[in-house]
N, C-alpha and C positions, 0 to 999 in steps of 0.2 A: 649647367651640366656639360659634360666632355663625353666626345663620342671615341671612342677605339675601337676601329677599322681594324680587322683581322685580313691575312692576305687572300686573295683570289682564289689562289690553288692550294689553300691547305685544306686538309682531308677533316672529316668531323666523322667520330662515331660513339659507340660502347660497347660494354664488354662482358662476358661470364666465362664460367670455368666446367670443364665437365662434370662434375662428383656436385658441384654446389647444383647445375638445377638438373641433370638430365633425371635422375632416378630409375628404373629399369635396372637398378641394383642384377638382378640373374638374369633379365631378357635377352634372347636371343643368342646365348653364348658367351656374353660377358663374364671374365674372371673375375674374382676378389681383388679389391686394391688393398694396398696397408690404409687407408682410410676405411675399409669399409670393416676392418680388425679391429683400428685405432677407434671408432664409434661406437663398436660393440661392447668395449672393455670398459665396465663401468666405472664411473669417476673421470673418464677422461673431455665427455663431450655433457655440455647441459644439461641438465636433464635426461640423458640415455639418449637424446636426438641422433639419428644418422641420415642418411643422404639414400636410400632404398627408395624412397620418393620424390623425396625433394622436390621442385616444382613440375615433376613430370615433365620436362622439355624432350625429351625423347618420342615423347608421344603427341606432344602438341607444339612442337618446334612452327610445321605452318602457324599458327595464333601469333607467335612472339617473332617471328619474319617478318609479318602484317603488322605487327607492331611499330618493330623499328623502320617499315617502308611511310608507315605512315608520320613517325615526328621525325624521319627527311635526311638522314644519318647517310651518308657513302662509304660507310667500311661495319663491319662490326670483328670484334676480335672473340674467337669462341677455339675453346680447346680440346682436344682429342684425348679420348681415354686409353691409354694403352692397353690395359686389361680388356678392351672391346675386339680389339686388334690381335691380339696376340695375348690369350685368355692366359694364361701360366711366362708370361713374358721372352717366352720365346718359341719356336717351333715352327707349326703350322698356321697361318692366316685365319681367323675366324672373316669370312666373306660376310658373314651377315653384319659385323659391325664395320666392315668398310661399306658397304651399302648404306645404313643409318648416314656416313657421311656423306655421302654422295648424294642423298635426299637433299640434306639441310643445305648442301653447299651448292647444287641447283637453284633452291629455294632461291636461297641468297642471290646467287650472279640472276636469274629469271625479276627478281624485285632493286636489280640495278644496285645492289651491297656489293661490296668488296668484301670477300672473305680474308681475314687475317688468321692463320691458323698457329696457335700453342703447342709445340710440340708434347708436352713437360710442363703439367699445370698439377702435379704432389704424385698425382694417383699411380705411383707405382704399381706394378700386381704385386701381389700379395706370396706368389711362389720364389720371383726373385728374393722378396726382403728375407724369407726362410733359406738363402743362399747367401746372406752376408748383407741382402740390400746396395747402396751406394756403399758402403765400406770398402766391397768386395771390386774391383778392378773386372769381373767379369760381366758389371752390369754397365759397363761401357760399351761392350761389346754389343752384348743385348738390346740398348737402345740407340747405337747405330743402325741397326739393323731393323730398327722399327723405323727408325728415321727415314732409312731409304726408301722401306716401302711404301712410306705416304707420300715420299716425293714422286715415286714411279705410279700410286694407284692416284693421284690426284694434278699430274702434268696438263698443264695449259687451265686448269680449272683455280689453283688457289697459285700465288704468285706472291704472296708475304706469308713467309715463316717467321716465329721466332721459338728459338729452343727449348730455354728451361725458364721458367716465371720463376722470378723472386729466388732467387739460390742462399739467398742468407736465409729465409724461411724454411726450402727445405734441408738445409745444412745445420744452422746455429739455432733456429727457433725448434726445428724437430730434432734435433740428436745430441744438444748441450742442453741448451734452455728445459726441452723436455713438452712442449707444449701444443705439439703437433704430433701430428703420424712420424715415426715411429715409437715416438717417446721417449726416447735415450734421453739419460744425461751423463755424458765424456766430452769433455773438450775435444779433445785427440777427434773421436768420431766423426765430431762436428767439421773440426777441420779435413780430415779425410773427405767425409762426403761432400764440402764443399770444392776440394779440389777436384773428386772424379767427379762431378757435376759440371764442371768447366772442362774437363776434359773430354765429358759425354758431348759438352754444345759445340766441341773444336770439331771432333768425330763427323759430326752433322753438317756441321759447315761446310767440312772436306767433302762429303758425298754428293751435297746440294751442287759443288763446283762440279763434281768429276762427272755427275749427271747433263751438267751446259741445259739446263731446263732454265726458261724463264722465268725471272721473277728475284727477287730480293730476300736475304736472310737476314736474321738480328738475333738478341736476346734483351730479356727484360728484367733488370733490376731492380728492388726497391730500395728508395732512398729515404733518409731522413735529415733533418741539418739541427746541428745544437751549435749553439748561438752562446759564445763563454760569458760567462757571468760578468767576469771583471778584467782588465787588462791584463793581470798577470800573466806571466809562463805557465804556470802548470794550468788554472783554467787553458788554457789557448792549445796547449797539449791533452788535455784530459778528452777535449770539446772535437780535438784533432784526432784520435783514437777512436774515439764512440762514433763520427761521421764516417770516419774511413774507414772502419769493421761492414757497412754498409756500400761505400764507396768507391772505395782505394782496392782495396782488397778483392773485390769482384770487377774491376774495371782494370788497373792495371796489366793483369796478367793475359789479357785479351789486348790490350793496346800498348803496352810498351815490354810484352814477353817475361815479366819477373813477377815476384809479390811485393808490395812496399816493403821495405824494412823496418821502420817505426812498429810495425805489428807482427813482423816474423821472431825481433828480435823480442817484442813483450810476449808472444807465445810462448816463446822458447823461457824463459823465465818463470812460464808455469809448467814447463818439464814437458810441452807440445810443439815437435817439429811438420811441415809439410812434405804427406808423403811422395814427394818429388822420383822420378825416374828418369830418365835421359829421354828426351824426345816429347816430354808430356806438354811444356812451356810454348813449343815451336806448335804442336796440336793447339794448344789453346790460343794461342793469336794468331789463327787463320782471320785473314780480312775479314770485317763486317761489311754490310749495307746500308746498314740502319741500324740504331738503339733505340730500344723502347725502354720509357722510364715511369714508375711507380711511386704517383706521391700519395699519402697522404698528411704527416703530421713534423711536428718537430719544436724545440723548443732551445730556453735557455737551462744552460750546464752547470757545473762548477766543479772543481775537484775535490774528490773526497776519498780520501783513501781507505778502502775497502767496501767500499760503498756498490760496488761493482766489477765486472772481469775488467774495466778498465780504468779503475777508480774514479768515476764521474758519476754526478748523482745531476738531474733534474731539480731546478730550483721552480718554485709554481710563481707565475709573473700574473694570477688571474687572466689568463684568457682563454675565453670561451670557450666551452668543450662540446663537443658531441656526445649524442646516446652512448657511445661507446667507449666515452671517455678521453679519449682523443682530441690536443690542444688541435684549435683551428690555426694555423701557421702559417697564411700565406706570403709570408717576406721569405721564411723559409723555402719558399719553393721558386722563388725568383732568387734567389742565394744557392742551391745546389744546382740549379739549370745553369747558371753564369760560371758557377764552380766546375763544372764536368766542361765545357766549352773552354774556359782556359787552360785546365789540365788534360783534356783530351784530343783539342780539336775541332775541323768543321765536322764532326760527323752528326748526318743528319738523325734527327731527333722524335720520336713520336712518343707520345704521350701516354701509355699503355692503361692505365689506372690513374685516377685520381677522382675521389667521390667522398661520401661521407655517411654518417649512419645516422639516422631520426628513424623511432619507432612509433610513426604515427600511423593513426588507424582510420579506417573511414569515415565519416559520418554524413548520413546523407548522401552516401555516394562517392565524396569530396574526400580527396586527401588531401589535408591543407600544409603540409611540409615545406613551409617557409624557412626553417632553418637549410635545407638540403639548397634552395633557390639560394643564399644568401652565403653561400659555402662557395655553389657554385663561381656567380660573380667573381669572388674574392677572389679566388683562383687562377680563373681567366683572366682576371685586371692583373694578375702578377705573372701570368703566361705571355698575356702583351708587353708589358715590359721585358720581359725576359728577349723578344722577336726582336721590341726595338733595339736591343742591348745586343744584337748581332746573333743570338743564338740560332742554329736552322734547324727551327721548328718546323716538322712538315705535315703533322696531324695529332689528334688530341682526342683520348677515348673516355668519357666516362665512365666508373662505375658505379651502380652495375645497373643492367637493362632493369632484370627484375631482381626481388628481395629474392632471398636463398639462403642457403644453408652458409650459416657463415661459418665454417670449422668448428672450432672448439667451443664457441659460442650458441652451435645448435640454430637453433629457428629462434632464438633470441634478441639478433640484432639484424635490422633490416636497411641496407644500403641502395637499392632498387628505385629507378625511378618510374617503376610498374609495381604495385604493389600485389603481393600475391596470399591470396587467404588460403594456410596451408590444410584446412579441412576440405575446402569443398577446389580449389587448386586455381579457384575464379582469378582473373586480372582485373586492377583497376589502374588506369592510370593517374599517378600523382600531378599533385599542380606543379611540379619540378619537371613532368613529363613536358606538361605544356609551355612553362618557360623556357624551355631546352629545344620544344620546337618552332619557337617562335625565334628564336636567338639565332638559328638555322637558317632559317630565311633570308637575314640580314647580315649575318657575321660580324654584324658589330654590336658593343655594350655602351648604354649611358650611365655614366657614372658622377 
């Protein structure tokens, strides 16, 4: 057996989103998000499921603080609703839902957590998107302005930001693809919202500075890595396309001030330009602190033309999937962490996401989710390499605390390493829970 020692001072936690567990859908003030429109419009989410309830963590937040105090975590990353905040996404302050945060994020610093807070985890409200949504250049404005004020009502208490989660989700999976809130599908759209999106996180970044409040800003992308099939050029470009639509395209323009051209020019090809403005490029690469990154899957490629918006099509090499279908890919994720470090730098590195989905159930008490233990591992033996390989890695989040609404999936698939019965709203913890807290202790894995 081979032991791998993880460093001293790296950070350990996990993570949720507001809309997947808070629930509390109308309490207290809280707006409409385009999630809670996108739920309601049938055919779009599982079974009719929405997030009105979802694991109640609004209401039982202490239980799941207790939680994560007990399997030993020093951060947890949880995100802010903005329709809480500013119910119709702009105006006047709802006080009651900056209150709600000031409960949990007490909780948190009182049980020794680091709060990491999301600015930008989908949940639009629901009055912007009937204004254009991200299309429209005036919801930049909008969540600047929300921005600031979590950084002014939460100084000296939360000290890691990061902006917007996942921007190819809320850009290309929700307003191309069509698969998310809001449901569009336009390229064009896609591409728009993906750029005021980065230009919403420059906005923030800018404020974060001009406030000189402590503490550190980021954003979180998710990545994927396709792995070409065959030596050829076109695999090696098809495979270079499909990563960098995730990759390139949402990193360069924050670190090296442009978009790649390999993908402005194949947009432009399909009669879609970037709605660029003077001065928007110099917004979007204000300095970072830190990147958070999002893994979970990835595979092998090959080119196929028309197979795809970038002619690449997945080839299945048989391995392992998750409940969710999801190849298990952990070379992949030691290949995009080595890849973002040689194209971007030392910049330090947290782990924002990376988990997996089993939908096992109790029995006896016992959730025996051995696959999710075995996910895990893989993971982290390819996170240590990645540490030894020079990357600066500074912290690593699981997801997710507890099961929850997973989007468009509904109460279907469960990625929690708390499991949660969504009739009676009970916790149990998974044996993933307790591998995870024992892993804590020691920081290192036998492998």
């Amino acid at each position: 057996m081979t032991i791998l020692q993880f460093p001293k001072d790296m950070k350990w936690g996990t993570a949720t989103a507001s809309y997947q567990i808070e629930g509390a859908a109308r309490k207290d003030g809280r707006g409409p998000s385009i999630w809670d429109t996108f739920a309601k419009t049938p055919g779009n989410v599982f079974k009719g499921h929405d997030g009105d309830v979802a694991c109640d963590s609004y209401h039982r937040f202490p239980e799941d603080v207790q939680l994560m105090k007990e399997l030993g975590v020093d951060m947890y990353r949880f995100s802010i609703a903005w329709p809480r905040i500013f119910p119709k996404g702009t105006g006047e302050v709802n006080e009651e839902g900056l209150a709600y945060y000031h409960r949990l994020v007490d909780s948190l610093l009182d049980s020794g957590i680091e709060p990491v807070c999301t600015l930008y985890h989908w949940d639009l409200p629901q009055a912007l998107q009937e204004n254009g949504g991200w299309e429209n250049r005036d919801t930049i404005d909008a969540f600047a302005a929300y921005a600031e004020t979590i950084f002014r009502s939460f100084e000296g208490k939360i000290k890691k930001y990061l902006t917007i989660n996942e921007p190819w989700c809320a850009s290309f999976l929700s307003n191309y693809i069509g698969a998310h809130a809001p449901g569009k599908q336009s390229l064009q759209a896609g591409v728009d919202t993906a750029h005021h999106l980065m230009i919403a996180h420059g906005r923030a970044v800018q404020s974060f500075r001009a406030l000189s409040f402590e503490g550190e800003i980021g954003y979180a992308p998710n990545v994927e890595w396709n792995e070409p099939y065959s030596s050829s050029e076109e695999d090696a470009e098809a495979c270079r396309r499909a990563t960098g639509w995730f990759l390139d395209w949402f990193f360069d323009p924050v670190f090296k001030g442009s978009y790649p051209e390999f993908l402005t020019d194949w947009f432009a090809k399909e009669g879609v330009q970037v709605p660029i403005v003077e001065g928007d490029l110099d917004i979007i690469s204000q300095p970072i602190d830190f990147l958070g990154i999002n893994y979970y899957t990835g595979g092998v490629a090959r080119y196929q033309k028309g197979a795809s918006l970038f002619d690449h099509e997945r080839v299945d090499q048989g391995y392992e999937k998750t409940d969710i279908g999801w190849n298990i890919y952990p070379e992949g994720f030691y290949k995009i962490l080595t890849k973002i470090h040689q194209q971007y730098g030392d910049m330090p590195i947290y782990i924002t996401e990376n988990g997996s989905c089993y939908n096992d159930e109790p029995v006896d008490g016992v959730v025996a989710d051995d696959g999710r233990i075995r996910y895990l591992e893989k993971h982290l033996t390819a996170l240590h390499r990645a540490i030894q390989s020079g990357v600066p890695i500074k912290g690593y989040m699981t997801w997710s605390l507890l099961d929850n609404f997973e989007w468009a999936e509904g109460y279907n698939m469960r990625f929690g390493l708390v499991h949660v019965n969504y009739r009676t709203l009970v916790r149990t913890e998974k044996e993933s829970y307790f591998w995870y807290q024992q892993f804590l202790k020691t920081k290192w894995l036998e492998v």
